[in-house]
FIKOLZA-1660 file (N, C-alpha, C; in steps of 0.1 Angstrom, whole numbers, plus 5000, padded with zeros to 4 digits):
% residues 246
   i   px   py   pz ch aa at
   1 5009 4988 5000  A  X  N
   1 5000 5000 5000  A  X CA
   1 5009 5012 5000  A  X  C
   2 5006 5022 4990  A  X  N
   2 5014 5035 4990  A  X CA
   2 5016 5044 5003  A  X  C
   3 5027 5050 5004  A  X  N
   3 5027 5055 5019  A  X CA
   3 5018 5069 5020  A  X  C
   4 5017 5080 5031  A  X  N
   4 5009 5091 5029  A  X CA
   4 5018 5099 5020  A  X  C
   5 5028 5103 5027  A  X  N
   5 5041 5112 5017  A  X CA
   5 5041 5110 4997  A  X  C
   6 5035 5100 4993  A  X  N
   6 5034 5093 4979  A  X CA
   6 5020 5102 4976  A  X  C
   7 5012 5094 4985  A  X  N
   7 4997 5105 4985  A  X CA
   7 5000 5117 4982  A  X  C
   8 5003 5124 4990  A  X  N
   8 5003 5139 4992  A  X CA
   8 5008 5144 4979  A  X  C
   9 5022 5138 4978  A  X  N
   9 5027 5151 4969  A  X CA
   9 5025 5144 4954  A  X  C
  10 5017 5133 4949  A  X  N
  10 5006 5131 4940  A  X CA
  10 5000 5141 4938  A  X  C
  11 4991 5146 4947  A  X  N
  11 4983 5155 4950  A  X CA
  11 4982 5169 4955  A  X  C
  12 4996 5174 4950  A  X  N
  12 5001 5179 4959  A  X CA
  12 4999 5197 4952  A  X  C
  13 4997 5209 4959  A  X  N
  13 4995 5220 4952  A  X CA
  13 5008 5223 4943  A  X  C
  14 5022 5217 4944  A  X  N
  14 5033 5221 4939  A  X CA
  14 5031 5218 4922  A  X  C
  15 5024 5205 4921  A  X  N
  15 5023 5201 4907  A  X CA
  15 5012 5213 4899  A  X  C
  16 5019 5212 4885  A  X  N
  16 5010 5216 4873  A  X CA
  16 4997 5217 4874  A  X  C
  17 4982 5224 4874  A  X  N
  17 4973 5220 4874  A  X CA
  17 4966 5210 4863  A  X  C
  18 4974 5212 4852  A  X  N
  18 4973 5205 4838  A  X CA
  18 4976 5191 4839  A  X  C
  19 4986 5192 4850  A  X  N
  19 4993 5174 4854  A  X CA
  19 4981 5172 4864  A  X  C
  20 4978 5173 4874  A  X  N
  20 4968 5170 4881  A  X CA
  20 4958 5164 4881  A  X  C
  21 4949 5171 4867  A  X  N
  21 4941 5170 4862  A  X CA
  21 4941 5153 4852  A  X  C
  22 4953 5151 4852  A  X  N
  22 4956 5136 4844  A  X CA
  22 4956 5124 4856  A  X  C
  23 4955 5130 4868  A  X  N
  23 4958 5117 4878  A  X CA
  23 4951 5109 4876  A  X  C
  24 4935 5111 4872  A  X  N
  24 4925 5104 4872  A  X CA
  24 4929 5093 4864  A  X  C
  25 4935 5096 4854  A  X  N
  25 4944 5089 4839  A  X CA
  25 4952 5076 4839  A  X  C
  26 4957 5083 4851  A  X  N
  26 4977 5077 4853  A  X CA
  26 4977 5069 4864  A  X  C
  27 4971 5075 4875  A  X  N
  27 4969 5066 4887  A  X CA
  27 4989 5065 4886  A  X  C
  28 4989 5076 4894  A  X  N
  28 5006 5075 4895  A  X CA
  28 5005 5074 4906  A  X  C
  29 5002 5072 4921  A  X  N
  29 5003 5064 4932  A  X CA
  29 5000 5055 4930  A  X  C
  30 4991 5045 4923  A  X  N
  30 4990 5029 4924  A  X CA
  30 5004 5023 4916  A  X  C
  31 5002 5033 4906  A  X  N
  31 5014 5026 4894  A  X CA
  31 5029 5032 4903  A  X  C
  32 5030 5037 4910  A  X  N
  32 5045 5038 4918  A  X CA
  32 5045 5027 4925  A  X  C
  33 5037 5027 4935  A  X  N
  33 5033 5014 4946  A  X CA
  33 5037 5003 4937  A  X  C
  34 5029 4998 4927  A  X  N
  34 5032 4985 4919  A  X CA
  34 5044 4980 4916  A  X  C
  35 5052 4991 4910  A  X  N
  35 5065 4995 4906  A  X CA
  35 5078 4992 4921  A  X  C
  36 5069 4996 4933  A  X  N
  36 5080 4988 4949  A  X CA
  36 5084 5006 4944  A  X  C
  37 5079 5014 4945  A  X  N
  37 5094 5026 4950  A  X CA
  37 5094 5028 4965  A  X  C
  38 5102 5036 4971  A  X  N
  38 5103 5041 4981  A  X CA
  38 5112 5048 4982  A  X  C
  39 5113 5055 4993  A  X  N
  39 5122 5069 4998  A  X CA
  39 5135 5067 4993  A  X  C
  40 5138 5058 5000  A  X  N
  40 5154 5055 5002  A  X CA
  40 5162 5053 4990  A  X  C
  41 5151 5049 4980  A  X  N
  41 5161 5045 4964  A  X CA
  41 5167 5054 4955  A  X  C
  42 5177 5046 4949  A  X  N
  42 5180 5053 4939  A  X CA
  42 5175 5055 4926  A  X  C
  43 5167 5062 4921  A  X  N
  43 5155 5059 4908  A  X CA
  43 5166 5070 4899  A  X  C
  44 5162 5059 4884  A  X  N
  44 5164 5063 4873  A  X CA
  44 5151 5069 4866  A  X  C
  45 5147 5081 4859  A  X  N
  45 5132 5082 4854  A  X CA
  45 5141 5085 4838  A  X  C
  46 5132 5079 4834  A  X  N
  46 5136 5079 4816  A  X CA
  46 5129 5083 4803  A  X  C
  47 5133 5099 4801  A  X  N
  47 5131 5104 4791  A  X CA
  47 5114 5112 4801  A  X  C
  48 5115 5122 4809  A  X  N
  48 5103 5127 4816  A  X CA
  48 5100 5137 4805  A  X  C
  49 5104 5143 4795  A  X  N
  49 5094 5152 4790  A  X CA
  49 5097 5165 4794  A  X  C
  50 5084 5171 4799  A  X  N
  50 5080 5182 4810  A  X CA
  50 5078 5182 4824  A  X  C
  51 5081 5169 4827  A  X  N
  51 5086 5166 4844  A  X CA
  51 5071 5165 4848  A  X  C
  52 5062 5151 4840  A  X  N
  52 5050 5149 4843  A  X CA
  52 5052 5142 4862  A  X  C
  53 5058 5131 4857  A  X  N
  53 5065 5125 4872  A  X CA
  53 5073 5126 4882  A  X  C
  54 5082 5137 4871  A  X  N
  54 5095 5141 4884  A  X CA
  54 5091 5149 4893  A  X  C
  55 5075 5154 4890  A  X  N
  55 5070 5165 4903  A  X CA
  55 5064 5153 4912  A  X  C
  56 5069 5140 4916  A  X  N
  56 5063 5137 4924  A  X CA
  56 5074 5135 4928  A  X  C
  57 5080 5122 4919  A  X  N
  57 5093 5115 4923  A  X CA
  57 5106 5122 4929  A  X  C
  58 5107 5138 4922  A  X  N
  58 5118 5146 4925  A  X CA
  58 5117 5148 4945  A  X  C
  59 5104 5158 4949  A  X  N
  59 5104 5157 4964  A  X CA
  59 5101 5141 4969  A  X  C
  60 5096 5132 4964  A  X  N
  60 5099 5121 4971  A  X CA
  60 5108 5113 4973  A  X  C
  61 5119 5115 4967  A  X  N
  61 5133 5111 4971  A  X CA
  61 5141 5121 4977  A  X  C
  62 5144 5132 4975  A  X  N
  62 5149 5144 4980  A  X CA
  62 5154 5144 4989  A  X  C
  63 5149 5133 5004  A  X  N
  63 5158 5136 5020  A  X CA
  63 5165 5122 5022  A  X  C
  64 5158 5114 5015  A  X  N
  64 5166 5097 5013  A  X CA
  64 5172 5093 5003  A  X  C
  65 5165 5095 4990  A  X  N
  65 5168 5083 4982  A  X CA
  65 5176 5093 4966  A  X  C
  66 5180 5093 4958  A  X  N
  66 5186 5100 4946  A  X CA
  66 5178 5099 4933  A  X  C
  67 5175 5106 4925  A  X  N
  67 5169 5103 4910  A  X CA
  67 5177 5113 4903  A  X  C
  68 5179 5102 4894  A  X  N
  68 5187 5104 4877  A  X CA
  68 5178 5103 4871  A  X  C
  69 5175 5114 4861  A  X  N
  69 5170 5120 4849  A  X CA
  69 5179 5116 4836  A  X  C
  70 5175 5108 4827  A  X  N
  70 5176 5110 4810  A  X CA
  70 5168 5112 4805  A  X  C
  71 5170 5125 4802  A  X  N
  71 5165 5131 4793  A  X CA
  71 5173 5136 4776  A  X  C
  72 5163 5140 4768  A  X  N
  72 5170 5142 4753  A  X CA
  72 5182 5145 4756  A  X  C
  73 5194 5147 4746  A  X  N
  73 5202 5156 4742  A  X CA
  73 5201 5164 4736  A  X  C
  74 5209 5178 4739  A  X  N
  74 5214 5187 4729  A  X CA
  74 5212 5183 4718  A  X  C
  75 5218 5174 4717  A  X  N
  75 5226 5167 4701  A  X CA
  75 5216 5162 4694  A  X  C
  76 5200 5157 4697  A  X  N
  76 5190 5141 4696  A  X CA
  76 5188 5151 4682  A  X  C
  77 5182 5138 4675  A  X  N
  77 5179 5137 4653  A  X CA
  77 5171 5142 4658  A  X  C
  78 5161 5144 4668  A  X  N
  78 5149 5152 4659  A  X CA
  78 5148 5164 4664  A  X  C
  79 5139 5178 4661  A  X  N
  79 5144 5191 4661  A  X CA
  79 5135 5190 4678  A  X  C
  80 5124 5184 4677  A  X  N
  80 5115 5186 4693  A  X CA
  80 5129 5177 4705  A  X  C
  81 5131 5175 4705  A  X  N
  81 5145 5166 4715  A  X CA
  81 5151 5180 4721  A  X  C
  82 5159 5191 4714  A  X  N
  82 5162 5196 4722  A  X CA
  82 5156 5207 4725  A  X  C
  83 5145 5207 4721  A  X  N
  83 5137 5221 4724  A  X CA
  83 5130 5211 4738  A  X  C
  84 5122 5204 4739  A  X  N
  84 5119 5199 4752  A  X CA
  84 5131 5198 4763  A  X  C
  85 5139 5194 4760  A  X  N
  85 5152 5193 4768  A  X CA
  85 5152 5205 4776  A  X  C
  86 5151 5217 4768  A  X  N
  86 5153 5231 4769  A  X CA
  86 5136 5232 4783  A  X  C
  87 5128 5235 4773  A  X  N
  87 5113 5235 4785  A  X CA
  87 5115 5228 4796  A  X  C
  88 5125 5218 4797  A  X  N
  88 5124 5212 4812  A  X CA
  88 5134 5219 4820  A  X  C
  89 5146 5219 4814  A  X  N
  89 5159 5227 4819  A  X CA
  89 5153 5243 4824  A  X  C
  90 5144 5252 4820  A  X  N
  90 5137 5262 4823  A  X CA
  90 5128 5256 4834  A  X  C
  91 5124 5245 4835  A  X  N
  91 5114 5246 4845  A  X CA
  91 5125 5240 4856  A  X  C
  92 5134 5236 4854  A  X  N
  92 5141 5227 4867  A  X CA
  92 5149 5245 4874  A  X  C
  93 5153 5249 4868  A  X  N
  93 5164 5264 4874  A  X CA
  93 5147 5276 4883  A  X  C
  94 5135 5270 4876  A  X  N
  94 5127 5282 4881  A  X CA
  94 5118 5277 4886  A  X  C
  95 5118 5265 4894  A  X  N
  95 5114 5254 4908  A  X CA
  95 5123 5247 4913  A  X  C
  96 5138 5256 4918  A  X  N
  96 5142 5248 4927  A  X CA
  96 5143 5238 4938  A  X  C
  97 5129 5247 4948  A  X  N
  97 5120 5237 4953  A  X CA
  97 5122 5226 4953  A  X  C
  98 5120 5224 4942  A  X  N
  98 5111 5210 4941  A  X CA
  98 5124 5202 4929  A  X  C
  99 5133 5208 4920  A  X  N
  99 5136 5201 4908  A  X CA
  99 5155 5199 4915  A  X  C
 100 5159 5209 4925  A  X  N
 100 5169 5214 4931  A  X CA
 100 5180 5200 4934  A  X  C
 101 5175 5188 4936  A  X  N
 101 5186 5179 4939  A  X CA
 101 5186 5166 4930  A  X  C
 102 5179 5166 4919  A  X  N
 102 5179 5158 4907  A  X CA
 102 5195 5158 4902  A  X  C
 103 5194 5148 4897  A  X  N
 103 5210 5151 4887  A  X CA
 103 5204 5144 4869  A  X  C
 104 5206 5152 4863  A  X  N
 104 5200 5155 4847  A  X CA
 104 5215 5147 4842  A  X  C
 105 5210 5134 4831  A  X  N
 105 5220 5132 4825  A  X CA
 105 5213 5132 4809  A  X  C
 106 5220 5131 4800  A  X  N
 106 5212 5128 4785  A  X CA
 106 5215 5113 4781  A  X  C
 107 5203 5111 4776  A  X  N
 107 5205 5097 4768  A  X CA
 107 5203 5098 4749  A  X  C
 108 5212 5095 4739  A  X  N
 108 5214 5097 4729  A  X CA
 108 5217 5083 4723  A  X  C
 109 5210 5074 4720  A  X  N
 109 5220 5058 4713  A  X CA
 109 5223 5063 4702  A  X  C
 110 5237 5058 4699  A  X  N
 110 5243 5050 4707  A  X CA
 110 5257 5054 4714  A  X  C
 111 5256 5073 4713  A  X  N
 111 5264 5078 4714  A  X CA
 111 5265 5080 4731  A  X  C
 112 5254 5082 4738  A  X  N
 112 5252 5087 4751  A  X CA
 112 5246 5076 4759  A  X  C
 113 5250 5072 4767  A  X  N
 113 5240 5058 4773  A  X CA
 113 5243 5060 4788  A  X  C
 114 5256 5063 4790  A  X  N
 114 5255 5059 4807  A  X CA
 114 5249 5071 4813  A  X  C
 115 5239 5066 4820  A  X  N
 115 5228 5081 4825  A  X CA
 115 5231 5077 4841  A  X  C
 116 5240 5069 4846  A  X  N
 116 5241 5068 4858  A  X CA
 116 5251 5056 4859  A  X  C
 117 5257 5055 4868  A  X  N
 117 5271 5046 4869  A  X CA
 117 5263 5032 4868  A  X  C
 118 5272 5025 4862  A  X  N
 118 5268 5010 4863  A  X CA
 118 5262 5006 4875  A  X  C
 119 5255 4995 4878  A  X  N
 119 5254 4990 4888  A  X CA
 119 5247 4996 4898  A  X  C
 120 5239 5009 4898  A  X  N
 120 5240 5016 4906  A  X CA
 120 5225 5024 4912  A  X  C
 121 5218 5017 4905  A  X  N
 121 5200 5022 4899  A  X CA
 121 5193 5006 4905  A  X  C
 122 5181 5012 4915  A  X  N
 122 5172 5006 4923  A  X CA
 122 5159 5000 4914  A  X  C
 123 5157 5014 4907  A  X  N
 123 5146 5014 4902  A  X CA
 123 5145 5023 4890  A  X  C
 124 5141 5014 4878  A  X  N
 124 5143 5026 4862  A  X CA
 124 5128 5028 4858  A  X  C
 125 5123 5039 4854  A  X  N
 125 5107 5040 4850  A  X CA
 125 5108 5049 4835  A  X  C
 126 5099 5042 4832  A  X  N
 126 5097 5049 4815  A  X CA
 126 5083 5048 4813  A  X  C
 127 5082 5059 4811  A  X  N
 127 5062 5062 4809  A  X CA
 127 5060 5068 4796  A  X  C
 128 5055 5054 4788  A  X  N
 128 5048 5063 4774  A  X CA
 128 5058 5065 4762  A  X  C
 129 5070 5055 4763  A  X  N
 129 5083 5060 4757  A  X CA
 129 5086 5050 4747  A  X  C
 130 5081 5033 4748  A  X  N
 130 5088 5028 4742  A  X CA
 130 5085 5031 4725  A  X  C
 131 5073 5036 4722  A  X  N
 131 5070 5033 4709  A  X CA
 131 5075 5045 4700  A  X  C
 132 5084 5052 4711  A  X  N
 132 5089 5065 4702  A  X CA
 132 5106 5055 4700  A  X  C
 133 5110 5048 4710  A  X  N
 133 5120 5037 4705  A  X CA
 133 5120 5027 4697  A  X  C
 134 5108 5027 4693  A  X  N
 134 5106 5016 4683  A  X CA
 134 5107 5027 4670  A  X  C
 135 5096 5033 4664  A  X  N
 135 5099 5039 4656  A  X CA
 135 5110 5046 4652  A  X  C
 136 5122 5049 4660  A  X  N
 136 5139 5051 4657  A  X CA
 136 5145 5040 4654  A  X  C
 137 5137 5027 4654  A  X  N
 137 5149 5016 4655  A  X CA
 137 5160 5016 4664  A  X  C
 138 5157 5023 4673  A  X  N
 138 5169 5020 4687  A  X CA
 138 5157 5014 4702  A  X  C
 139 5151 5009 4702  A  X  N
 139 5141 5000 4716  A  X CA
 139 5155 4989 4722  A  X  C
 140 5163 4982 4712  A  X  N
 140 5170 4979 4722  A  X CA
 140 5183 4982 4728  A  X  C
 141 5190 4993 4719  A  X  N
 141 5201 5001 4727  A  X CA
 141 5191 5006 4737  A  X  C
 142 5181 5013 4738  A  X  N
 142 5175 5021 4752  A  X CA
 142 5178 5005 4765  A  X  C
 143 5165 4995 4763  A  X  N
 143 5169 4986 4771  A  X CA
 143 5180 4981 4774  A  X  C
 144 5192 4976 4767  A  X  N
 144 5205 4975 4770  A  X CA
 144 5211 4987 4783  A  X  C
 145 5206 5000 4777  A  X  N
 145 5211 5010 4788  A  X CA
 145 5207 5007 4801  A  X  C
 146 5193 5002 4798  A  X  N
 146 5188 5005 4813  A  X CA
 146 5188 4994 4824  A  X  C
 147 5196 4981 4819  A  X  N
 147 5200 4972 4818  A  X CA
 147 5212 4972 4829  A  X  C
 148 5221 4981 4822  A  X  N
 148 5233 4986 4825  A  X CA
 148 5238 4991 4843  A  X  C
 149 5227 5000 4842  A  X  N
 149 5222 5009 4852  A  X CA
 149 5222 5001 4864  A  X  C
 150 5210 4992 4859  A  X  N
 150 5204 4988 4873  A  X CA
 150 5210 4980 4885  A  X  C
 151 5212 4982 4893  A  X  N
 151 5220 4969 4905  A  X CA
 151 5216 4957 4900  A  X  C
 152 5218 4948 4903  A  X  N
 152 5215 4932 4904  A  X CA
 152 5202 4931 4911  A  X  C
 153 5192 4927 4907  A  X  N
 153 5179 4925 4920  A  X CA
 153 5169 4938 4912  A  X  C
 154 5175 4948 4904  A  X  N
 154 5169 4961 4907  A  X CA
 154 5155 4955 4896  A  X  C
 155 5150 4971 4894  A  X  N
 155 5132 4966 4886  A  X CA
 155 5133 4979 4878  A  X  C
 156 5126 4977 4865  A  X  N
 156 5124 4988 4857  A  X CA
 156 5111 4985 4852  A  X  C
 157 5103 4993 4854  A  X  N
 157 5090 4995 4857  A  X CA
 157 5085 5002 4842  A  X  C
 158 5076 5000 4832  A  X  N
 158 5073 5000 4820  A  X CA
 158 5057 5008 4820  A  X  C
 159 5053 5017 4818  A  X  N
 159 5045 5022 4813  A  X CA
 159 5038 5021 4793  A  X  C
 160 5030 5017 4790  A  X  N
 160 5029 5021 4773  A  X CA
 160 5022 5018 4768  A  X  C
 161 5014 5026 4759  A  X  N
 161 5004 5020 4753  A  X CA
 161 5000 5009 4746  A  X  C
 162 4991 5004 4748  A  X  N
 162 4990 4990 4745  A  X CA
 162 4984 4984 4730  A  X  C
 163 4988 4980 4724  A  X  N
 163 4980 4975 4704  A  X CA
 163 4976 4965 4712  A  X  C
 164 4967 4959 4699  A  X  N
 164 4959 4948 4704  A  X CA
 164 4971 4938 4697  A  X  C
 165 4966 4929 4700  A  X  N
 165 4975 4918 4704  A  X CA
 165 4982 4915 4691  A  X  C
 166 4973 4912 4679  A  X  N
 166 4981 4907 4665  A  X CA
 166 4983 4922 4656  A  X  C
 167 4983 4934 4664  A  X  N
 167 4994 4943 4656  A  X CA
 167 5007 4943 4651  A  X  C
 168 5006 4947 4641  A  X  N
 168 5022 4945 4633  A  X CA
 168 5035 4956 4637  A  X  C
 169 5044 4948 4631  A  X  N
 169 5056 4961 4632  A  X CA
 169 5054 4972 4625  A  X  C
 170 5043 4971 4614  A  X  N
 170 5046 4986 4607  A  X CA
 170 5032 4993 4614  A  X  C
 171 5024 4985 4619  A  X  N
 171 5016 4996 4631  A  X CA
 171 5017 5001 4641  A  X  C
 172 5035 4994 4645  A  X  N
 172 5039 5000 4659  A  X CA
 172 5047 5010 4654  A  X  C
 173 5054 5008 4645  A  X  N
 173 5061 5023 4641  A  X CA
 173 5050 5035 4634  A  X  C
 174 5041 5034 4634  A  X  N
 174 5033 5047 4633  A  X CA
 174 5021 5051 4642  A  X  C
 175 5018 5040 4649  A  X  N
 175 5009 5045 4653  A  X CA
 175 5011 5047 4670  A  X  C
 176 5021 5049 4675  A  X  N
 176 5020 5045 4694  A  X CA
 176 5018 5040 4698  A  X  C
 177 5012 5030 4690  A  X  N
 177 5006 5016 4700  A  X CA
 177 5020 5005 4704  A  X  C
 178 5016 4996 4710  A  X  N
 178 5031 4988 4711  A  X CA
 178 5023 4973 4720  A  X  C
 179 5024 4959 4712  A  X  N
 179 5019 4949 4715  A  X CA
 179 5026 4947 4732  A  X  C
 180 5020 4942 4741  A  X  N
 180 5025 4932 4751  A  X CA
 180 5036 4924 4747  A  X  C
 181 5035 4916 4737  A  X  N
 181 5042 4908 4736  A  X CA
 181 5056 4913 4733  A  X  C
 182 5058 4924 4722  A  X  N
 182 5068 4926 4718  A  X CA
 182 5074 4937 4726  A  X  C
 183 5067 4944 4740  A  X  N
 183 5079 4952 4745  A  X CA
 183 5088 4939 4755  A  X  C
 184 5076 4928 4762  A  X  N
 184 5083 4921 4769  A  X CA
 184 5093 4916 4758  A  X  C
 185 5093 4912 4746  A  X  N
 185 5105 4905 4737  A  X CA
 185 5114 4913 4741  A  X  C
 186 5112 4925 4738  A  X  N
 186 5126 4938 4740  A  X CA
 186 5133 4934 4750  A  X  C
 187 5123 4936 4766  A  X  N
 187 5131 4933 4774  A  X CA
 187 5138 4923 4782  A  X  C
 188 5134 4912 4773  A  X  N
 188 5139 4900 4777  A  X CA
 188 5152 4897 4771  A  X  C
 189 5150 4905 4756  A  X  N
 189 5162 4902 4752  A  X CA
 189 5175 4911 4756  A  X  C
 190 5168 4919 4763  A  X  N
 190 5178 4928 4771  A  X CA
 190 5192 4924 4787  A  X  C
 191 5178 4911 4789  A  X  N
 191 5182 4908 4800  A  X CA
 191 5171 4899 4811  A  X  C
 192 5164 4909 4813  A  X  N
 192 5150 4914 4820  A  X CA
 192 5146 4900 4820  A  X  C
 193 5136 4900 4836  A  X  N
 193 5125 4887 4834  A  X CA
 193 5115 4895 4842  A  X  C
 194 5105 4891 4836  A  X  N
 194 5091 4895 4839  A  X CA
 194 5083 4894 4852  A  X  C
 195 5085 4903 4858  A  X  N
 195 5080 4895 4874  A  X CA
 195 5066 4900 4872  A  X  C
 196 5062 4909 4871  A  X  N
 196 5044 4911 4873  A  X CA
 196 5040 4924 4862  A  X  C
 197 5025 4919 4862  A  X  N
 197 5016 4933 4852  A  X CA
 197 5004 4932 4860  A  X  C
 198 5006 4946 4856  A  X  N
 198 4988 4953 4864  A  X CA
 198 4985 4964 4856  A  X  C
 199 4968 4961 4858  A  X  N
 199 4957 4966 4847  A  X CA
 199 4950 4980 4849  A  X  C
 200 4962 4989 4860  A  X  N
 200 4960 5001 4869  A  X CA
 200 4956 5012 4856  A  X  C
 201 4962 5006 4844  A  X  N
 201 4964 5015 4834  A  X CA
 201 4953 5014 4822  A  X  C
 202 4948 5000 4823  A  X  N
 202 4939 4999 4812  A  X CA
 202 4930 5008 4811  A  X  C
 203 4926 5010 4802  A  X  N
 203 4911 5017 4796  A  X CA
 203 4906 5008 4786  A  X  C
 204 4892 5004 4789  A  X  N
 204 4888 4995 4776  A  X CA
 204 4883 5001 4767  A  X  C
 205 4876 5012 4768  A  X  N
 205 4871 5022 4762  A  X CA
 205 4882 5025 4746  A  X  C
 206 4893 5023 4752  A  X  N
 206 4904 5023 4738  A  X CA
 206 4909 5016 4731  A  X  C
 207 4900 5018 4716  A  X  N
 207 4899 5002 4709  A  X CA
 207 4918 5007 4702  A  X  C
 208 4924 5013 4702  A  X  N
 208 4938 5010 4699  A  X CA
 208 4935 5013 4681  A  X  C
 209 4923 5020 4676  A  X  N
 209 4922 5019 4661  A  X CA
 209 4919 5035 4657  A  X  C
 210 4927 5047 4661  A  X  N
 210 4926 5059 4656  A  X CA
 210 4928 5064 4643  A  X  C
 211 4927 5074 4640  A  X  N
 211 4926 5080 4629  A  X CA
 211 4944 5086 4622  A  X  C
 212 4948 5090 4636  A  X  N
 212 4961 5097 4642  A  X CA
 212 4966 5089 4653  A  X  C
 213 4966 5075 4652  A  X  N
 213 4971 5070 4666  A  X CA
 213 4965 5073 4673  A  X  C
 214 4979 5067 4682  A  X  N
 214 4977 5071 4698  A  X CA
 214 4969 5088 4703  A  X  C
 215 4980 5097 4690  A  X  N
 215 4977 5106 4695  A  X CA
 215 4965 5114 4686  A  X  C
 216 4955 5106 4685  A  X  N
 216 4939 5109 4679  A  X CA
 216 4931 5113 4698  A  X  C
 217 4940 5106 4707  A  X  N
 217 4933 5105 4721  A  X CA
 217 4937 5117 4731  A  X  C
 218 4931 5120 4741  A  X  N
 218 4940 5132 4748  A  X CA
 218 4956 5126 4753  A  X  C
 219 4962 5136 4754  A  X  N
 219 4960 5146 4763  A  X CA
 219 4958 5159 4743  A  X  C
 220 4964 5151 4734  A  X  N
 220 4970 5157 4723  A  X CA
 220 4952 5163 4712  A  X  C
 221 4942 5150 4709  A  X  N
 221 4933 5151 4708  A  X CA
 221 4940 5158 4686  A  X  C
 222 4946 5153 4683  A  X  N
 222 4952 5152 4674  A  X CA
 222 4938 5158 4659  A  X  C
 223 4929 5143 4657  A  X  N
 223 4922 5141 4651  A  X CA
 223 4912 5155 4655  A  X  C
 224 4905 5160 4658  A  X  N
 224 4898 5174 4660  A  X CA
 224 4882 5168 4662  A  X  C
 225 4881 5154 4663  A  X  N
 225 4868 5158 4672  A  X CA
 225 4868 5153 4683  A  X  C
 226 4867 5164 4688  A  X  N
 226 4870 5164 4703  A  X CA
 226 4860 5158 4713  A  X  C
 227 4848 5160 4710  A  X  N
 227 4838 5154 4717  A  X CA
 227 4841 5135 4720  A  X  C
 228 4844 5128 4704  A  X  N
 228 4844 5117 4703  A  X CA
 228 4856 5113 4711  A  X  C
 229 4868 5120 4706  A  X  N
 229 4878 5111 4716  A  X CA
 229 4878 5115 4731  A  X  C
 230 4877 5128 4737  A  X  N
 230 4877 5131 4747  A  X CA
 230 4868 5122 4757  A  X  C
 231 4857 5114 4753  A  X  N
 231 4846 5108 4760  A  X CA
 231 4852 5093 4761  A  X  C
 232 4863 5092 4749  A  X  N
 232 4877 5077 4756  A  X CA
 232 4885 5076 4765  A  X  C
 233 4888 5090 4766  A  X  N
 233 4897 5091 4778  A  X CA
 233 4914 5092 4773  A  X  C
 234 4922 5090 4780  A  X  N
 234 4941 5085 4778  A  X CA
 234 4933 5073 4771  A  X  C
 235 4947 5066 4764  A  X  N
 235 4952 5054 4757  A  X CA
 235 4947 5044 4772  A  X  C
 236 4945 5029 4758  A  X  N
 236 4950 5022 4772  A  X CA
 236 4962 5013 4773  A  X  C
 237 4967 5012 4786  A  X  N
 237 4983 5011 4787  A  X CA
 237 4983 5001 4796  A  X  C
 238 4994 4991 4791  A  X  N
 238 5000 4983 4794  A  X CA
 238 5008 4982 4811  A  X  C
 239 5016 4982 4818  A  X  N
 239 5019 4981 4834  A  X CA
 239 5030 4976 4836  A  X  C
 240 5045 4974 4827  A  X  N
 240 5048 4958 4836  A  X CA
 240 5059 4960 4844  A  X  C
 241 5064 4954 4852  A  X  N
 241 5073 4953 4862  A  X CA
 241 5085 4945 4858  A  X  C
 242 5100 4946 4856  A  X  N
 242 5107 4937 4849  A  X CA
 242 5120 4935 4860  A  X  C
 243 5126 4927 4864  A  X  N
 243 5137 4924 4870  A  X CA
 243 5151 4923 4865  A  X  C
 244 5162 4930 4867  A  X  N
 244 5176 4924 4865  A  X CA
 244 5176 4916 4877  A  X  C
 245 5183 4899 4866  A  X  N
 245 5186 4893 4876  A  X CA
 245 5196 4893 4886  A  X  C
 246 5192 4889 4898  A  X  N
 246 5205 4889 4908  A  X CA
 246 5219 4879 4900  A  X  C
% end
């Protein structure tokens, strides 16, 4: 069961109103809990964006535990990589508060990988990311990295939208979707064995068949009728829990 401290600053006035407003979505206290975090760890978060999670995760580790950020590079192929890079780097210097004892590394395959010393990472989380690795043809340089990272024993916790089951490769490189089957292939072949999945994230409401993908759905609402997708809600997403073995 998630502690009160996890509660709170979920819910906490520090966060985005715009983030907040997604809790209902994300269920980012059940899906941490699932994930085993706690205070004391050392968390890797991977590839945050706009710091959807690191407003939880950043003060929930802060007096115990350490989190390492990979995020884009300077350097990343596509032109949005370092301009978000940038939006987050402005929001980390102008909420110290809250962003002040993070340590930012970049991840770039297959130039930039070590985002934290070998061996050395509790717990790695990637929310919503793999199918922008698939579509690069680098899903398993990323895994390999995070591979790397983790202690012996540690867990990397998987967020992502989910295709239905007999989706193809050329529907996961355009559309956001990304089968069960083949992110666990990724990570198995990384290393990884599968210790648990939870359905914290499903939405059945999302038949996985848009106009625009994934992103025909909020938060993006791509496709322009708004009424229709907005009454589906987020994607629905996958959960899984993965172990480096001891």
């Amino acid at each position: 069961m998630a502690d009160a401290k996890l509660e709170s600053l979920a819910n906490g006035a520090h966060r985005h109103p715009r983030n907040l407003a997604r809790n209902a979505a994300r269920h980012p206290v059940e899906t941490l809990d699932f994930f085993g975090l706690r205070p004391d760890m050392t968390v890797l978060e991977i590839l945050p964006a706009v710091g959807w999670y690191t407003e939880i995760l950043a003060p929930y580790l802060a007096d115990e535990g350490r989190l390492y950020l990979a995020h884009f590079s300077p350097d990343g192929i596509l032109p949005y990589m370092p301009q978000v890079l940038e939006m987050f780097e402005k929001r980390m210097y102008r909420e110290p508060e809250i962003f002040g004892r993070v340590t930012m590394r970049h991840i770039n395959p297959p130039h930039e990988v070590s985002v934290a010393p070998a061996g050395s990472v509790d717990l790695a989380l990637t929310f919503r990311n793999v199918h922008n690795w698939i579509m690069a043809d680098q899903e398993h340089e990323y895994f390999a990295a995070f591979f790397q990272v983790l202690k012996p024993g540690g867990v990397l916790g998987v967020v992502e939208h989910r295709a239905k089951p007999e989706a193809d490769m050329e529907s996961m490189h355009t559309t956001g979707y990304v089968t069960e089957a083949y992110t666990k292939e990724i990570a198995e072949r990384a290393g990884f064995v599968l210790e648990a999945s939870s359905e914290v994230n499903a939405n059945p409401l999302d038949t996985a068949d848009h106009p625009d993908g994934v992103w025909s759905l909020a938060p993006f609402l791509r496709t322009g009728d708004d009424e229709k997708y907005t009454s589906i809600g987020e994607s629905d997403r996958m959960t899984l829990k993965f172990r480096k073995p001891e």
